[in-house]
PDB file of N, CA, C, O and CB in Angstrom:
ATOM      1  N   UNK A   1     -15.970   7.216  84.666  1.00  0.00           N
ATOM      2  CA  UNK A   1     -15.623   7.243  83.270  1.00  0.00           C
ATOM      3  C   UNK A   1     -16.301   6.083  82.579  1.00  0.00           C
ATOM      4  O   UNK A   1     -16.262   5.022  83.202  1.00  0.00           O
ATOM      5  CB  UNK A   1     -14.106   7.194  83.074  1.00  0.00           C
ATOM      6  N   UNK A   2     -16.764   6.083  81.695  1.00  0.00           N
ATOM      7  CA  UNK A   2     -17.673   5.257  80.497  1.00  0.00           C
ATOM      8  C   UNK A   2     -16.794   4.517  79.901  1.00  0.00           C
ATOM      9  O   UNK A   2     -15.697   4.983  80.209  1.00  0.00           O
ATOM     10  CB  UNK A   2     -18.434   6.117  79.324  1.00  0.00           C
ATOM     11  N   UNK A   3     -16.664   3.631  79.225  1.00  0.00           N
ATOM     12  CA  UNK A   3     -15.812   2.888  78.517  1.00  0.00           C
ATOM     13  C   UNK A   3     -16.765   2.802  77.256  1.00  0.00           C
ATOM     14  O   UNK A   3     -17.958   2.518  77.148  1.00  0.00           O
ATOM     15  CB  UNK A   3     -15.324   1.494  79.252  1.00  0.00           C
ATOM     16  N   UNK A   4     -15.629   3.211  76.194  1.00  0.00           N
ATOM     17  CA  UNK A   4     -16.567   3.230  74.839  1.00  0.00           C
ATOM     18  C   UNK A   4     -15.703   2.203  73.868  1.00  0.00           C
ATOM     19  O   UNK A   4     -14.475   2.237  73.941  1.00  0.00           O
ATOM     20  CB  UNK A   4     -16.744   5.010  74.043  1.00  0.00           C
ATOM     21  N   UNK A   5     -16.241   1.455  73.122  1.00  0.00           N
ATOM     22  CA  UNK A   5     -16.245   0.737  72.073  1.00  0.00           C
ATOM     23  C   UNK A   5     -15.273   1.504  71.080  1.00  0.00           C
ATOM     24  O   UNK A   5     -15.210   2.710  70.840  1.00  0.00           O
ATOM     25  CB  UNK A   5     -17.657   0.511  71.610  1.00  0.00           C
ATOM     26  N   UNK A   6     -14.403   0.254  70.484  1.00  0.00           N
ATOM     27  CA  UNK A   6     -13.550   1.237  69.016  1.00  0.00           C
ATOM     28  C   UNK A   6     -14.651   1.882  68.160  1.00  0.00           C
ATOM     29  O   UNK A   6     -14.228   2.967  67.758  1.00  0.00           O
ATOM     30  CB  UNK A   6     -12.531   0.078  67.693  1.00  0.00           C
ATOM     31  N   UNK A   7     -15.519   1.715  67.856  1.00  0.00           N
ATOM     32  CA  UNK A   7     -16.614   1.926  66.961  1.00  0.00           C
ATOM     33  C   UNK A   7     -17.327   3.493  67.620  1.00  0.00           C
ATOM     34  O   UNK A   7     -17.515   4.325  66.733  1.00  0.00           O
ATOM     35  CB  UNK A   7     -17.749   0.405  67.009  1.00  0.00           C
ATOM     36  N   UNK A   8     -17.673   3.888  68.865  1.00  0.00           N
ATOM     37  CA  UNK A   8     -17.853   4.645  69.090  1.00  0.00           C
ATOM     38  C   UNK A   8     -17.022   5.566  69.341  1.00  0.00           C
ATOM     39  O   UNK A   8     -17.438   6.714  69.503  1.00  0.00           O
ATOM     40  CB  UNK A   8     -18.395   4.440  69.547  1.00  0.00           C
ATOM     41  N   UNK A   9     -15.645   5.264  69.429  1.00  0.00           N
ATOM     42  CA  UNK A   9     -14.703   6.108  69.558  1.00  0.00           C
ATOM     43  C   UNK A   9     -14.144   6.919  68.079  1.00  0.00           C
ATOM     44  O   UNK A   9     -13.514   7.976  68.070  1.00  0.00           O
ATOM     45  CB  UNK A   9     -13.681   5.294  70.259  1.00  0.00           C
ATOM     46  N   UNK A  10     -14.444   6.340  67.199  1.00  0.00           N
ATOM     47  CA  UNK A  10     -14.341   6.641  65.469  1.00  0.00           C
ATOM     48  C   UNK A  10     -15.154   7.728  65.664  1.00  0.00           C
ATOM     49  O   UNK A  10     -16.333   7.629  66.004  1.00  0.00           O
ATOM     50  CB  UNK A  10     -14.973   5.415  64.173  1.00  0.00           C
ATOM     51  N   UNK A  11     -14.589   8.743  65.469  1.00  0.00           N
ATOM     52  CA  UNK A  11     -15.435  10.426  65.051  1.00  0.00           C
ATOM     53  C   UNK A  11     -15.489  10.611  63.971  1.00  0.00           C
ATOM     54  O   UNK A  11     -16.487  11.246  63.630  1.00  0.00           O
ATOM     55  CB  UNK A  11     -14.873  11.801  65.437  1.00  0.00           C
ATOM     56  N   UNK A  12     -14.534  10.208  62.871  1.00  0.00           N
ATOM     57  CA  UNK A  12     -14.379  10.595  61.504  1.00  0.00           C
ATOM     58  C   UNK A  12     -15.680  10.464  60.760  1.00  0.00           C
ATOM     59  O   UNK A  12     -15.933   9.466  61.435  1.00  0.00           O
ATOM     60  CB  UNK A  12     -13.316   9.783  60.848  1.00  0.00           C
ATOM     61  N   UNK A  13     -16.412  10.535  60.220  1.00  0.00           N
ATOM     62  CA  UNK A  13     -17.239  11.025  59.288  1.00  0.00           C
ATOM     63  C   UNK A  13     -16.869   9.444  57.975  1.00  0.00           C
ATOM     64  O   UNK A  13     -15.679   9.190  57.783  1.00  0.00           O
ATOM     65  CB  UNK A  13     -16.675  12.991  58.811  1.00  0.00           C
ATOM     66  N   UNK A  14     -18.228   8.336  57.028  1.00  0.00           N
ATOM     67  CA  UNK A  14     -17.020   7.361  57.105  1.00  0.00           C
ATOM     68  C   UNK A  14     -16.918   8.536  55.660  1.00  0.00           C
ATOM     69  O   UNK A  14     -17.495   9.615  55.529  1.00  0.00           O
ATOM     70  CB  UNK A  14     -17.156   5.151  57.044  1.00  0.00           C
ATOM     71  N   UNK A  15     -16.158   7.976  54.906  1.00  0.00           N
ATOM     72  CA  UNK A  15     -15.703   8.516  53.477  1.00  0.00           C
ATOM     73  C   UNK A  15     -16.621   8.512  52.595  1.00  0.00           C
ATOM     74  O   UNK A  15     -16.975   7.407  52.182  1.00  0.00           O
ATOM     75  CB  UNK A  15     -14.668   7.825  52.853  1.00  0.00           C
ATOM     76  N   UNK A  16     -17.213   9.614  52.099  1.00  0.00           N
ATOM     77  CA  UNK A  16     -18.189   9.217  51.087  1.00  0.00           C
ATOM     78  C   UNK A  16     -17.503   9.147  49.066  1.00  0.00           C
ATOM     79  O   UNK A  16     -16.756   9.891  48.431  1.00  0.00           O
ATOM     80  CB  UNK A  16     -19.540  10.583  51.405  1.00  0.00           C
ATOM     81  N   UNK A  17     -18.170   8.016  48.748  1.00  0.00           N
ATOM     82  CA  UNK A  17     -17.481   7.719  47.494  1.00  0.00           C
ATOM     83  C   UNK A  17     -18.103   9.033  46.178  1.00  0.00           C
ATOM     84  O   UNK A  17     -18.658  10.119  46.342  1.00  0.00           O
ATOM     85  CB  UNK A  17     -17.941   5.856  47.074  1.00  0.00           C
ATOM     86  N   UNK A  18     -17.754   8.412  45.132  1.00  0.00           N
ATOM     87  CA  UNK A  18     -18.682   8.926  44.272  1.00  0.00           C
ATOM     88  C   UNK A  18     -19.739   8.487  44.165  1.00  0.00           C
ATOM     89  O   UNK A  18     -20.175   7.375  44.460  1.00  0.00           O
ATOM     90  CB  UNK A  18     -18.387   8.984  43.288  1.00  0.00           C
ATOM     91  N   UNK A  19     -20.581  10.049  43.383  1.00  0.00           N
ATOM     92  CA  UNK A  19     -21.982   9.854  43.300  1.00  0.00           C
ATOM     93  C   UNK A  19     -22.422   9.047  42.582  1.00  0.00           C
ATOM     94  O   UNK A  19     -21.610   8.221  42.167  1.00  0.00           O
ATOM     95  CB  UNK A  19     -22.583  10.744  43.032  1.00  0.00           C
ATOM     96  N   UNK A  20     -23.876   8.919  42.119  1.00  0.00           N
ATOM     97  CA  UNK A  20     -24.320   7.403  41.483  1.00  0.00           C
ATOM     98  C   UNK A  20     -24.002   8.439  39.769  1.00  0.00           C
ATOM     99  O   UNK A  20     -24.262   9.596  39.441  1.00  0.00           O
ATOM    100  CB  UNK A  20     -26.642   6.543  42.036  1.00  0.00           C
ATOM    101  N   UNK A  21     -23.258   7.132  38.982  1.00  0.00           N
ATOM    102  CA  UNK A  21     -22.879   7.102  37.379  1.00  0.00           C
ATOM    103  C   UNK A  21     -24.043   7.301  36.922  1.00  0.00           C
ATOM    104  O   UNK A  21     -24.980   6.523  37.105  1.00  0.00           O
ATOM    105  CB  UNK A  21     -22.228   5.790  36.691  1.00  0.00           C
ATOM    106  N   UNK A  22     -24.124   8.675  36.089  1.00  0.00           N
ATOM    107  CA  UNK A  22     -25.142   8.606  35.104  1.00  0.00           C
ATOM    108  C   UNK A  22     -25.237   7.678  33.957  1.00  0.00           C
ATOM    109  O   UNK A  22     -24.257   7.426  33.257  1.00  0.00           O
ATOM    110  CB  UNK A  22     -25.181   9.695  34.619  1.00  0.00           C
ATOM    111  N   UNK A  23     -26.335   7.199  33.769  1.00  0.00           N
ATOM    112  CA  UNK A  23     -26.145   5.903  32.454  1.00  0.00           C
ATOM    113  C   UNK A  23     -25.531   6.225  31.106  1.00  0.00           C
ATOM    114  O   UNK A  23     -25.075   5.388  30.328  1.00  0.00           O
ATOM    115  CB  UNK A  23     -27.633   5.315  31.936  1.00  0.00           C
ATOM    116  N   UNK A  24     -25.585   7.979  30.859  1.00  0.00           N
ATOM    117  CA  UNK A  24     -25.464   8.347  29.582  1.00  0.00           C
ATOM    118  C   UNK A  24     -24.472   9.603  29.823  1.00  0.00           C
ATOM    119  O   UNK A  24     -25.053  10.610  30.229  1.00  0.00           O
ATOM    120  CB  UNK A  24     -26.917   8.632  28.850  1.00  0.00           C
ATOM    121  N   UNK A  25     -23.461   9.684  29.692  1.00  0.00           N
ATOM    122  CA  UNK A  25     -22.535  11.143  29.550  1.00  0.00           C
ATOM    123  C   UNK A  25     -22.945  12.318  28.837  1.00  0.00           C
ATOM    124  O   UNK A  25     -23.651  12.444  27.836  1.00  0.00           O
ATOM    125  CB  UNK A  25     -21.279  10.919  28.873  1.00  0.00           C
ATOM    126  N   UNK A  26     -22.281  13.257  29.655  1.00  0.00           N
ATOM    127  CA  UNK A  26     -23.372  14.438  29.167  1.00  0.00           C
ATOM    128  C   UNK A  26     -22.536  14.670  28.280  1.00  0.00           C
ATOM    129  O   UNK A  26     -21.362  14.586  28.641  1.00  0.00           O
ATOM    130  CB  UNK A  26     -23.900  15.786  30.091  1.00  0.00           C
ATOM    131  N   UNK A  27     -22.847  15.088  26.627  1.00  0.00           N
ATOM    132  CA  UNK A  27     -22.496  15.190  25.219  1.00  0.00           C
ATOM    133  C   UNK A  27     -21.191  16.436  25.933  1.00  0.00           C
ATOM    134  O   UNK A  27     -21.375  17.180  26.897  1.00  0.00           O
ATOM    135  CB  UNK A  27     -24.067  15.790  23.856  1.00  0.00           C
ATOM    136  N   UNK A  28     -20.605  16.382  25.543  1.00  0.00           N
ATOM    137  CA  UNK A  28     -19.195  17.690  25.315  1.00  0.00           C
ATOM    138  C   UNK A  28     -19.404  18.464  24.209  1.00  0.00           C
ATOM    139  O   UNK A  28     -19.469  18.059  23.048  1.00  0.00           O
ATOM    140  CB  UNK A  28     -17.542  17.079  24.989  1.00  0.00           C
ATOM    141  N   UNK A  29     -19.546  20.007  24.744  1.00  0.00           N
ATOM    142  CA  UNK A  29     -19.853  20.922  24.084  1.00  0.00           C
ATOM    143  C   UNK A  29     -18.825  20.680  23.053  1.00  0.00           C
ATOM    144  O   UNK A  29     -17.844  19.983  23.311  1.00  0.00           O
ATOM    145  CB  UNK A  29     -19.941  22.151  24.772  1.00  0.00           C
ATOM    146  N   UNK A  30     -19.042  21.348  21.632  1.00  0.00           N
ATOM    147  CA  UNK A  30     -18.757  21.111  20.641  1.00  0.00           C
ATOM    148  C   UNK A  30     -18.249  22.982  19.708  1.00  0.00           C
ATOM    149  O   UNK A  30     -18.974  23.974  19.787  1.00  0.00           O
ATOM    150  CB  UNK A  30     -20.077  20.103  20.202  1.00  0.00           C
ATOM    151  N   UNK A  31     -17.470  22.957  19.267  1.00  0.00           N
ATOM    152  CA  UNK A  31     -17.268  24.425  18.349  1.00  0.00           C
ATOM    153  C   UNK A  31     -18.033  24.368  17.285  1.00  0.00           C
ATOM    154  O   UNK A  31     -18.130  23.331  16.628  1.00  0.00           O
ATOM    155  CB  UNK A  31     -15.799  24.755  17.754  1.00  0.00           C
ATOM    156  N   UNK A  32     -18.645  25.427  16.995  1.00  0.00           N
ATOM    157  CA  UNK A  32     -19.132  25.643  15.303  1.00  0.00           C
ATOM    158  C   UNK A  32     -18.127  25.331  14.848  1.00  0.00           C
ATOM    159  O   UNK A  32     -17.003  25.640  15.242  1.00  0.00           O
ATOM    160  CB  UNK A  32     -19.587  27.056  14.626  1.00  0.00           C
ATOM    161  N   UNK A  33     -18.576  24.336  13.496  1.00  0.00           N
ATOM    162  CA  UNK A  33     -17.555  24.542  12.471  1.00  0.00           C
ATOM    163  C   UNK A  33     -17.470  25.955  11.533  1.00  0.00           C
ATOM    164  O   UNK A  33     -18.275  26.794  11.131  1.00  0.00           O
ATOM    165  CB  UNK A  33     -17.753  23.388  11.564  1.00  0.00           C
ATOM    166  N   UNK A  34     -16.016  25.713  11.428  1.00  0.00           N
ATOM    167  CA  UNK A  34     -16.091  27.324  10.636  1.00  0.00           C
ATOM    168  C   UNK A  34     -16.370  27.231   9.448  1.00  0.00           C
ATOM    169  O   UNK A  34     -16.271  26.186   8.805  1.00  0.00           O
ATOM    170  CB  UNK A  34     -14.824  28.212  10.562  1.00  0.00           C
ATOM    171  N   UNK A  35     -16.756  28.314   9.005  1.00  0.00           N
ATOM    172  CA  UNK A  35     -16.983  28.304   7.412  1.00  0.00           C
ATOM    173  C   UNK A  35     -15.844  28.262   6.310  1.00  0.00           C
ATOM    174  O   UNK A  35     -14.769  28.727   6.690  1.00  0.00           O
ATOM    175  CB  UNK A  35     -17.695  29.524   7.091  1.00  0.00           C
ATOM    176  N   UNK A  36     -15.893  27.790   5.021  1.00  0.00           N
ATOM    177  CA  UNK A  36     -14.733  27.119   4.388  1.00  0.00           C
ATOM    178  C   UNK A  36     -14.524  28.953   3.701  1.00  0.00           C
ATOM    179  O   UNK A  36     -15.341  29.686   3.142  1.00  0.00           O
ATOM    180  CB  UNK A  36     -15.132  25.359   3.078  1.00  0.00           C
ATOM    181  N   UNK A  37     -13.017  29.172   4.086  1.00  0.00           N
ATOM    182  CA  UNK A  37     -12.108  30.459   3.839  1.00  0.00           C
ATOM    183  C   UNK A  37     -12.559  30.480   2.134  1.00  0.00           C
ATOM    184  O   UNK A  37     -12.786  29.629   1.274  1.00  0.00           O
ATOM    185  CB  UNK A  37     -10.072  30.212   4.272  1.00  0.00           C
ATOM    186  N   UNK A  38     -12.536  32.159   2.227  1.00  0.00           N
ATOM    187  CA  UNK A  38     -12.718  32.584   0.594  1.00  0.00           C
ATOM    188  C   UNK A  38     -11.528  31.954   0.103  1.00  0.00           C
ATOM    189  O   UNK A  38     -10.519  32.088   0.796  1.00  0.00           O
ATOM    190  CB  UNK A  38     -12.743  34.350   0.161  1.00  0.00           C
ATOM    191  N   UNK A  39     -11.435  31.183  -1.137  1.00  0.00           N
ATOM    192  CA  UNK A  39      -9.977  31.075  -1.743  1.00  0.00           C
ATOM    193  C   UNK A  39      -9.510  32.266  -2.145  1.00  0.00           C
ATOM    194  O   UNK A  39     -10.061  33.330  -2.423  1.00  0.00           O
ATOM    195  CB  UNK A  39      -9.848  30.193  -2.912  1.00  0.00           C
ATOM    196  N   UNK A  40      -8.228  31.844  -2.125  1.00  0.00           N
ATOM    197  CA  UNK A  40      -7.140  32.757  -2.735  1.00  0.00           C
ATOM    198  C   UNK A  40      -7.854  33.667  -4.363  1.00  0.00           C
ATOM    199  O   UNK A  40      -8.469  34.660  -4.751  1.00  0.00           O
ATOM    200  CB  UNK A  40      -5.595  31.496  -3.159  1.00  0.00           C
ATOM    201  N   UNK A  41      -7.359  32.734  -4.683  1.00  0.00           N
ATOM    202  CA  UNK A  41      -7.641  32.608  -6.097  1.00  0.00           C
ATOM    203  C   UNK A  41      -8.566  32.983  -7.058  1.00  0.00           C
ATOM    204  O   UNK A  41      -9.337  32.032  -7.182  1.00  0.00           O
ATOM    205  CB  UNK A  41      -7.680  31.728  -6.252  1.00  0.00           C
ATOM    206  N   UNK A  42      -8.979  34.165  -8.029  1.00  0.00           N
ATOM    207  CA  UNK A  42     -10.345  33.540  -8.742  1.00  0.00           C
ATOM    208  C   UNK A  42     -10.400  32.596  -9.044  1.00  0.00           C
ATOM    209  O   UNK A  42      -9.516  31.747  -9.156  1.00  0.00           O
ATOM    210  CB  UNK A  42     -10.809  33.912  -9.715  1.00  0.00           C
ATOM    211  N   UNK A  43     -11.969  32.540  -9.329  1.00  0.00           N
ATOM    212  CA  UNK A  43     -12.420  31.056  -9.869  1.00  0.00           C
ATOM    213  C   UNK A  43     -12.193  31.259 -11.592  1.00  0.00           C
ATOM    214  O   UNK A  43     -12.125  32.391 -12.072  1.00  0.00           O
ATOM    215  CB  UNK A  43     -14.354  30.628  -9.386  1.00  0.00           C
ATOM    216  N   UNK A  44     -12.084  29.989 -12.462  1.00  0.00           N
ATOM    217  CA  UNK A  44     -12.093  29.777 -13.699  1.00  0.00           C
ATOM    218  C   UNK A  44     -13.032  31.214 -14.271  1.00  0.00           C
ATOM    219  O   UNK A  44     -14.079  31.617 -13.764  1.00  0.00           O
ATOM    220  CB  UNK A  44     -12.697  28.206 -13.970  1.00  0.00           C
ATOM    221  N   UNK A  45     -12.424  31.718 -15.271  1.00  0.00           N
ATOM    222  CA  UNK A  45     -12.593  32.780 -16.111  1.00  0.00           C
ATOM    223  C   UNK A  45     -13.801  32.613 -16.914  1.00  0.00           C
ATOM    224  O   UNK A  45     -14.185  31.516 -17.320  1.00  0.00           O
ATOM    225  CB  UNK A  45     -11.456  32.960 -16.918  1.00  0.00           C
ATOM    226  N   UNK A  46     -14.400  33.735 -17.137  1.00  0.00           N
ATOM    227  CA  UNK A  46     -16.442  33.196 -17.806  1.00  0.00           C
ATOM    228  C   UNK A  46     -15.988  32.173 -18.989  1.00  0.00           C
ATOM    229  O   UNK A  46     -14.797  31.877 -19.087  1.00  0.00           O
ATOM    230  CB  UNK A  46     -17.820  35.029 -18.906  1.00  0.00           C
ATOM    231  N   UNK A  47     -16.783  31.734 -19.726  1.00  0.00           N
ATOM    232  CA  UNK A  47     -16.412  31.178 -20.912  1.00  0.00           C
ATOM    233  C   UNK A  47     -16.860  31.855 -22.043  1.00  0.00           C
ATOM    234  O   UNK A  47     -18.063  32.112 -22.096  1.00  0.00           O
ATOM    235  CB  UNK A  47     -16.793  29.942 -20.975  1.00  0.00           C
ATOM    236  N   UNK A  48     -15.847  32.329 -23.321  1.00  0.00           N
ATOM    237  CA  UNK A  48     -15.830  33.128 -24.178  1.00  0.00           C
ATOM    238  C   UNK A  48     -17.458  32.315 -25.028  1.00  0.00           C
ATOM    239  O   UNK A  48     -17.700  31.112 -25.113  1.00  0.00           O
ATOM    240  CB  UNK A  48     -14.140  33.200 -24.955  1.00  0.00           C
ATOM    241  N   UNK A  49     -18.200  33.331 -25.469  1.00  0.00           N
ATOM    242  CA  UNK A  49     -18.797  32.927 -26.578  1.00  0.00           C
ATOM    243  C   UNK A  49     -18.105  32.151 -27.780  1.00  0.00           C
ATOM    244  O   UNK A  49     -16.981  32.531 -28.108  1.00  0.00           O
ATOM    245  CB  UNK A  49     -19.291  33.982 -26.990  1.00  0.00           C
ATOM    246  N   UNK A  50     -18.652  31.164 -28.415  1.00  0.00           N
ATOM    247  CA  UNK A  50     -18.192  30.284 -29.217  1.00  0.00           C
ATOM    248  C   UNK A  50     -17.669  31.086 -30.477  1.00  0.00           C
ATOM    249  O   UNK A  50     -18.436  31.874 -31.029  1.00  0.00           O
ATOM    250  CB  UNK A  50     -19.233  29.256 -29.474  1.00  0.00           C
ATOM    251  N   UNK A  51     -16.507  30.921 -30.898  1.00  0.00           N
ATOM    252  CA  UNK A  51     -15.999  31.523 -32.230  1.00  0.00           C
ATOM    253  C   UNK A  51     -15.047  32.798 -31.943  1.00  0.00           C
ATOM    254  O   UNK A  51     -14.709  33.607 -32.807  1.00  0.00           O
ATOM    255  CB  UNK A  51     -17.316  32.000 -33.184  1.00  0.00           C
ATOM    256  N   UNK A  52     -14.745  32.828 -30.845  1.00  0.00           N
ATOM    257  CA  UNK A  52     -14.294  34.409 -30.692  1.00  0.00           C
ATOM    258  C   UNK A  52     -12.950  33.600 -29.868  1.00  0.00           C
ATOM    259  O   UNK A  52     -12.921  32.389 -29.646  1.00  0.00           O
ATOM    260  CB  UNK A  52     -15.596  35.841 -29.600  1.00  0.00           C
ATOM    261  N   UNK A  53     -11.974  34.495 -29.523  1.00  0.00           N
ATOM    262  CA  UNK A  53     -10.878  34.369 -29.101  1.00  0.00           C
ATOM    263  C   UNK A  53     -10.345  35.542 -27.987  1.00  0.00           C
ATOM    264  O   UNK A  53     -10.465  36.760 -28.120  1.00  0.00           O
ATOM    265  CB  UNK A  53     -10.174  34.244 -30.251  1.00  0.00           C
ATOM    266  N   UNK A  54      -9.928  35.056 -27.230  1.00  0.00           N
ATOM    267  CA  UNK A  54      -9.758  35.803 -25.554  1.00  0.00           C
ATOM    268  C   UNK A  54      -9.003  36.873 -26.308  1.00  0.00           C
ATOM    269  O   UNK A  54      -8.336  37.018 -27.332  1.00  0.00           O
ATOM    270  CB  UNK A  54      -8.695  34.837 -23.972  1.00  0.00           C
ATOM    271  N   UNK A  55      -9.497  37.605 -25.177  1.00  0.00           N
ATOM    272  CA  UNK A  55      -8.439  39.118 -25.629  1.00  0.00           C
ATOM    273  C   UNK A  55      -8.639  40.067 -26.766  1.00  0.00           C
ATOM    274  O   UNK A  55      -8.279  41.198 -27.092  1.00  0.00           O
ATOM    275  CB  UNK A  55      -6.976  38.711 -26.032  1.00  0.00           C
ATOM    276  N   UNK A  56      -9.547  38.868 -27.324  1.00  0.00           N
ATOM    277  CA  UNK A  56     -10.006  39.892 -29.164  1.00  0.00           C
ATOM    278  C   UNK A  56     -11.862  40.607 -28.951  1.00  0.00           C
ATOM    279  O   UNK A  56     -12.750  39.978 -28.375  1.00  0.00           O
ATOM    280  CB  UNK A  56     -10.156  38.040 -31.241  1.00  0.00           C
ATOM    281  N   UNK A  57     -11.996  41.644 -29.418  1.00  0.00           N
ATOM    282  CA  UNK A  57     -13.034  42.130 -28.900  1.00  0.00           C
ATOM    283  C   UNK A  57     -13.677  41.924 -30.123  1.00  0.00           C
ATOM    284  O   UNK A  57     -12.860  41.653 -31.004  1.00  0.00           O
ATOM    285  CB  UNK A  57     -12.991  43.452 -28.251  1.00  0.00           C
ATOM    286  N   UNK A  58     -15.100  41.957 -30.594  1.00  0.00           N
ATOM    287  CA  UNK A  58     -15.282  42.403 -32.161  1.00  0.00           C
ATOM    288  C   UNK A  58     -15.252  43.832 -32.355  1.00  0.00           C
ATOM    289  O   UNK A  58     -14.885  44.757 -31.631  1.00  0.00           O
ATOM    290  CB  UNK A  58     -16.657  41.933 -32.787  1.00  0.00           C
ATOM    291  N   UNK A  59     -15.777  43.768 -33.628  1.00  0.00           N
ATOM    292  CA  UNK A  59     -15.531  45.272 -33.974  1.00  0.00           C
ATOM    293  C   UNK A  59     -16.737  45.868 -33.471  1.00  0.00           C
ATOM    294  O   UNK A  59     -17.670  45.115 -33.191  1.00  0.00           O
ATOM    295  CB  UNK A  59     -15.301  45.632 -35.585  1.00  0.00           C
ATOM    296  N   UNK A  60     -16.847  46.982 -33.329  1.00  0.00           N
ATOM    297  CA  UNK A  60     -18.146  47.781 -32.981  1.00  0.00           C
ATOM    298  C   UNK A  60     -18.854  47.695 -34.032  1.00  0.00           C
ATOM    299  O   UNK A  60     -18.450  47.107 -35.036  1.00  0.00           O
ATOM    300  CB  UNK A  60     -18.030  49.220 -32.609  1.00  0.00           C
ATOM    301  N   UNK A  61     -20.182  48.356 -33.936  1.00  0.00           N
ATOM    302  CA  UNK A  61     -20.796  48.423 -34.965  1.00  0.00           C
ATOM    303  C   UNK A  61     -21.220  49.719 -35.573  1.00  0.00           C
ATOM    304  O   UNK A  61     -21.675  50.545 -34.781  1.00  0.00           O
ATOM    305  CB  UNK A  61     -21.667  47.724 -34.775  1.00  0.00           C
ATOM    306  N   UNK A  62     -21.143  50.109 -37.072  1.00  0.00           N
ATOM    307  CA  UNK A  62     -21.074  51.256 -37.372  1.00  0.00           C
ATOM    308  C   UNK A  62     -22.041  51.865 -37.269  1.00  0.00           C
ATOM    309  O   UNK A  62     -23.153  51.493 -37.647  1.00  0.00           O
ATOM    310  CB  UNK A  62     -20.687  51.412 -38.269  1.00  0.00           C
ATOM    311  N   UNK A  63     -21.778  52.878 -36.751  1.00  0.00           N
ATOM    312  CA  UNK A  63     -23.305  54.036 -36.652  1.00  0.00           C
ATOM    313  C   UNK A  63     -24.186  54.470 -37.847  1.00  0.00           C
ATOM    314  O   UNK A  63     -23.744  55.047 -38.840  1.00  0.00           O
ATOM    315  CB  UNK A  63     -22.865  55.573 -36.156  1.00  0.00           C
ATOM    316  N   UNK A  64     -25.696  54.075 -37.610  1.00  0.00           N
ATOM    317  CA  UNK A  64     -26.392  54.553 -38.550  1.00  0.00           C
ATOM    318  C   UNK A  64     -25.978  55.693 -39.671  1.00  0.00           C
ATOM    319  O   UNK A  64     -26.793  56.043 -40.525  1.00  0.00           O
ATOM    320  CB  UNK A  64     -27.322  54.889 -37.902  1.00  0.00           C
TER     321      UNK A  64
END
């Protein structure tokens, strides 16, 4: 019988650590931003021609 050393008697494999740190992290995927929602709401009403008053139509004009 051989007489072996603590060192040769260690079978285990030794522990391997982590791998080597990349210098720069890889960016984290990111979501599209979404697009800004139709409002609710209409927007502000056309603006009346000057002199006239909402809701009032003029008169037509008379036929030749």
């Amino acid at each position: 019988m051989t007489l072996m050393t603590a060192d040769a008697m260690n079978t285990e494999p030794e522990p391997k650590g982590p791998g080597p740190v990349p210098s720069e992290p890889e960016p984290l995927p990111r979501d599209p931003v979404p697009a800004e929602p139709e409002p609710d709401e209409p927007g502000p009403a056309p603006q009346e021609p000057p002199g006239t008053k909402p809701d009032v139509h003029p008169a037509p004009e008379p036929p030749d």
